[in-house]
C-alpha positions as CSV (number, residue, x, y, z in Angstrom):
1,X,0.0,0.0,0.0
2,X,1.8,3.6,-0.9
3,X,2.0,6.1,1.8
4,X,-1.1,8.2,0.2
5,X,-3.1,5.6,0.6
6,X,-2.3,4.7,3.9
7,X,-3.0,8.2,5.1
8,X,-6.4,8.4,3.1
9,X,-6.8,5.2,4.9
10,X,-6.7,6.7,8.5
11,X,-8.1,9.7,7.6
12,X,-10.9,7.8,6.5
13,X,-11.0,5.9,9.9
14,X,-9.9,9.0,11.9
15,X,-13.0,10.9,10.7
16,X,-15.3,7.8,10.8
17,X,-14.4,7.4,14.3
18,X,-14.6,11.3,15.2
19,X,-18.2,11.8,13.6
20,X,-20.1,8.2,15.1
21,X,-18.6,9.5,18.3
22,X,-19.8,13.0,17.9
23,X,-23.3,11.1,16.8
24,X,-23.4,8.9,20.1
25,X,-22.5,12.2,22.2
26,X,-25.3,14.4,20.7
27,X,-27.4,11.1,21.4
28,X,-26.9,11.1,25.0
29,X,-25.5,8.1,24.9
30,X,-24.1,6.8,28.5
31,X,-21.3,4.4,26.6
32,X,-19.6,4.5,23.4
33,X,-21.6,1.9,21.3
34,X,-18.4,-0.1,19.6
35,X,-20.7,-2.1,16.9
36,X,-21.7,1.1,15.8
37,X,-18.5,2.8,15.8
38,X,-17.0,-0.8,14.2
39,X,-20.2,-0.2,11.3
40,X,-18.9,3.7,10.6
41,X,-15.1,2.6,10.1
42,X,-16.3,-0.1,8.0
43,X,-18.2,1.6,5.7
44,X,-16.0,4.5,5.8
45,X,-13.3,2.2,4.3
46,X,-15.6,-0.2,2.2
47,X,-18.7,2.4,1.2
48,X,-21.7,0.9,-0.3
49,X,-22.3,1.9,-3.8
50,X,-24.5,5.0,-4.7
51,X,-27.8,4.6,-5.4
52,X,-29.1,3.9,-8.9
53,X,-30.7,7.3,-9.9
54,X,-31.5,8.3,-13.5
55,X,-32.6,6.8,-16.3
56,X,-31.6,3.8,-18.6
57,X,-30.0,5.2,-21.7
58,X,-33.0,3.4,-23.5
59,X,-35.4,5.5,-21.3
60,X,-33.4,9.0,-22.8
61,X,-35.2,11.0,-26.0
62,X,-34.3,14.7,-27.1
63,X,-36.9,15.8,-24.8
64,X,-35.7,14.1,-21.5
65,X,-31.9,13.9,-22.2
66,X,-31.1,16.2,-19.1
């Protein structure tokens, strides 16, 4: 792994970690869920893919090409 990607890498984590914990705080949360601060790091490293939004290209005409 080069050293860019190992610093995207923990930033990734570092900010994954920061904003769950940020989430559980505002939450009024007595103890720092781990699960859902393991779910945030793991989807900040492994995000799911975006949604599928549009249209099929067989669904485009001059009038709805936009």
């Amino acid at each position: 792994m080069a050293m860019d990607d190992e610093g995207g890498r923990r930033q990734a984590i570092a900010t994954a970690i920061a904003a769950e914990l940020e989430r559980q705080a505002r939450a009024g949360e007595p103890r720092v869920d781990v699960e859902a601060l393991a779910e945030a790091i793991d989807e900040a490293l492994d995000p799911p893919p975006p949604a599928n939004e549009g249209r099929r290209p067989e669904e485009l005409n001059a009038t709805n090409d936009d």
